[in-house]
N, C-alpha and C positions, 0 to 999 in steps of 0.2 A: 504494500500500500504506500503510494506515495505520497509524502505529507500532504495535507489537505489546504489548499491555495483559497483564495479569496479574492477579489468577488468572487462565489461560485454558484451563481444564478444560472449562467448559462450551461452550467454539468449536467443538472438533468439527474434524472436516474443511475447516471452513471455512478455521479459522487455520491449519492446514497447507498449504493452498495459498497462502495469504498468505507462510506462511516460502518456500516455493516461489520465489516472486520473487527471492528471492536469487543465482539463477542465472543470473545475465545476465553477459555477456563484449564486451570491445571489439573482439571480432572477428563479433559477432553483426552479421547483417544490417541494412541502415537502409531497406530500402525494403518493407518487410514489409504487406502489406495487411491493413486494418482488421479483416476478419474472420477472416484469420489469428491474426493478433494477439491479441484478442480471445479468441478458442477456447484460444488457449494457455494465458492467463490464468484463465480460468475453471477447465481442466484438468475440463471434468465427468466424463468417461470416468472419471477415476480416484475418482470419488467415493466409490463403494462400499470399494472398497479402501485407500484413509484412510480412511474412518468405521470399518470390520472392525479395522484395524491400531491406530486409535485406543482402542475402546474394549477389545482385547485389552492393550494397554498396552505394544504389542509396538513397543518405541520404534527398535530395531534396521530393522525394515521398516520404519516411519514415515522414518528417513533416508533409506531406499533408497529409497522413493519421493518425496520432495523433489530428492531428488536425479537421478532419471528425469525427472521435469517441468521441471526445471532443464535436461538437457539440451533438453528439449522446447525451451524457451522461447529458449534459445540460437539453436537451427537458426533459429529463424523471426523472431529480430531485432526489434523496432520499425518501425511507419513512418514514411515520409520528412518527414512533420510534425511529428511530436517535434522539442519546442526542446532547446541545449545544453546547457540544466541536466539537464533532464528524462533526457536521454541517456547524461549523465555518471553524475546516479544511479543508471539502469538497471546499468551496467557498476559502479561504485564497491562495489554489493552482491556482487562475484565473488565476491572474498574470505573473506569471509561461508562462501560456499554452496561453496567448494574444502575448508573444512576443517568442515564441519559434520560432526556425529556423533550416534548417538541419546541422551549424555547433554546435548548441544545441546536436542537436540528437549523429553526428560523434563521439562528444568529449565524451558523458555518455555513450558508445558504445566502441570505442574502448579505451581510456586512462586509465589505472593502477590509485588507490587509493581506498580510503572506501567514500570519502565524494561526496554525490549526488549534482551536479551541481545546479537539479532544486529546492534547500531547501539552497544553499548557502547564501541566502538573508537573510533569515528569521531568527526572534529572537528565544530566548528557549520556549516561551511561544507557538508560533507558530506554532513550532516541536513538541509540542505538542502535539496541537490540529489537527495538521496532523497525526502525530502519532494515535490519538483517532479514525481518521475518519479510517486508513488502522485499524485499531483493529474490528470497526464495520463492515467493507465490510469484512474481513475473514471471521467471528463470522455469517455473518449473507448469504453469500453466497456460505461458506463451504460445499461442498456436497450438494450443491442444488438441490434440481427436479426440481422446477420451479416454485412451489407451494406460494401460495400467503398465509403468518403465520397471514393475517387478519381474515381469516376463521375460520372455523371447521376441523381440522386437521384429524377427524375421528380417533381419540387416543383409540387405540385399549388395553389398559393397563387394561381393568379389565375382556376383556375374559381368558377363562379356560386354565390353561397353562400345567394341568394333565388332563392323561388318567384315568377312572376310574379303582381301582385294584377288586375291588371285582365280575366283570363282570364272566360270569360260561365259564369256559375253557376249559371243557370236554362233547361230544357229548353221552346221555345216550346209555348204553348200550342195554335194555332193550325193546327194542324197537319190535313191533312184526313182523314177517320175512317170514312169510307163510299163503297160506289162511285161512288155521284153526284158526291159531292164530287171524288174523284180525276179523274172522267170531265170534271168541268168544268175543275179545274184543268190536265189534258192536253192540252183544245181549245185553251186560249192558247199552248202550245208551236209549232213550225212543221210546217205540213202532211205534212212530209216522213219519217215516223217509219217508220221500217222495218216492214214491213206485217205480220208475225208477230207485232211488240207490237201492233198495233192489234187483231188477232186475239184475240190474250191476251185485252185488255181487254174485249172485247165477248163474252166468255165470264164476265163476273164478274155476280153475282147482281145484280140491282134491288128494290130495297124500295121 
């Protein structure tokens, strides 16, 4: 999560899922899969419903709903990759999101400056570690499919990335074009031809 900038009228829904992240707890899961994770973060489902709540001004549901994604975000934890900074800041944001309200929400929404209301508290050490945790959720939710990086990624990096060049490019020419010609070419095959083709053959016109 990147600190939360000001004005920010214009975010949208966006920057309300951003406050969103505030609701993380040290009782939240640690082995949470990437695409769990991930979906929580995003929070799209509820996008329609911040964008409505946003631009009704309706700053009271704007908490409730930070606050429902918050629980979201709880239940399904981080994964077991997250370093301990990364960790601490997920949890360090509780705080934050147990006492949020919608003149929380009004004030990081519409008031002019650079400094985020919900990090006011907090020491440099902190910011930090808050800092660490938005670095892993970009890093690690960036362009996501959905896919969970505990697997087998099926890393395609050692198929063939050329064509081959020396493949034959030209159709011969040589080729035989009349039945004479077939009929000669057939006699140097072995006598043995199965007698229905020989039949075939001696059914085909002569010029």
């Amino acid at each position: 999560m990147t600190p939360i900038k000001r004005p920010l009228a214009s975010a949208g829904a966006a920057v309300l899922l951003a406050l969103s992240l505030t609701a993380c707890g040290g009782g939240a899961p640690t082995d949470a899969s990437v695409k769990d994770f991930c979906d929580a973060v995003s929070g799209s489902s509820s996008d329609a419903a911040f964008t409505k709540a946003f631009t009704d001004e309706d700053w009271d549901k704007l908490a409730d709903l930070v606050k429902e994604q918050a629980d979201d975000l709880e239940k399904v934890g981080t994964p077991k990759d997250i370093s301990d900074d990364a960790r601490e800041g997920f949890e360090i944001q509780l705080d934050a999101a147990k006492d949020i309200d919608a003149d929380d929400i009004k004030e990081a929404l519409t008031k002019g400056g650079d400094e985020n209301p919900f990090e006011a508290d907090l020491s440099k050490d902190e910011k930090k570690k808050v800092e660490a945790f938005s670095e892993y959720q970009a890093k690690t939710c960036s362009g996501s499919t959905g896919s969970d990086d505990s697997g087998d990624s099926g890393d395609s990096s050692d198929l063939p990335t050329e064509v081959p060049t020396d493949l034959p490019t030209e159709v011969p020419t040589d080729l035989p074009t009349s039945p004479e010609d077939l009929e000669s070419l057939l006699s140097d095959l072995p006598s043995d031809l199965p007698t229905d083709l020989e039949s075939l053959l001696s059914d085909l016109p002569s010029q």
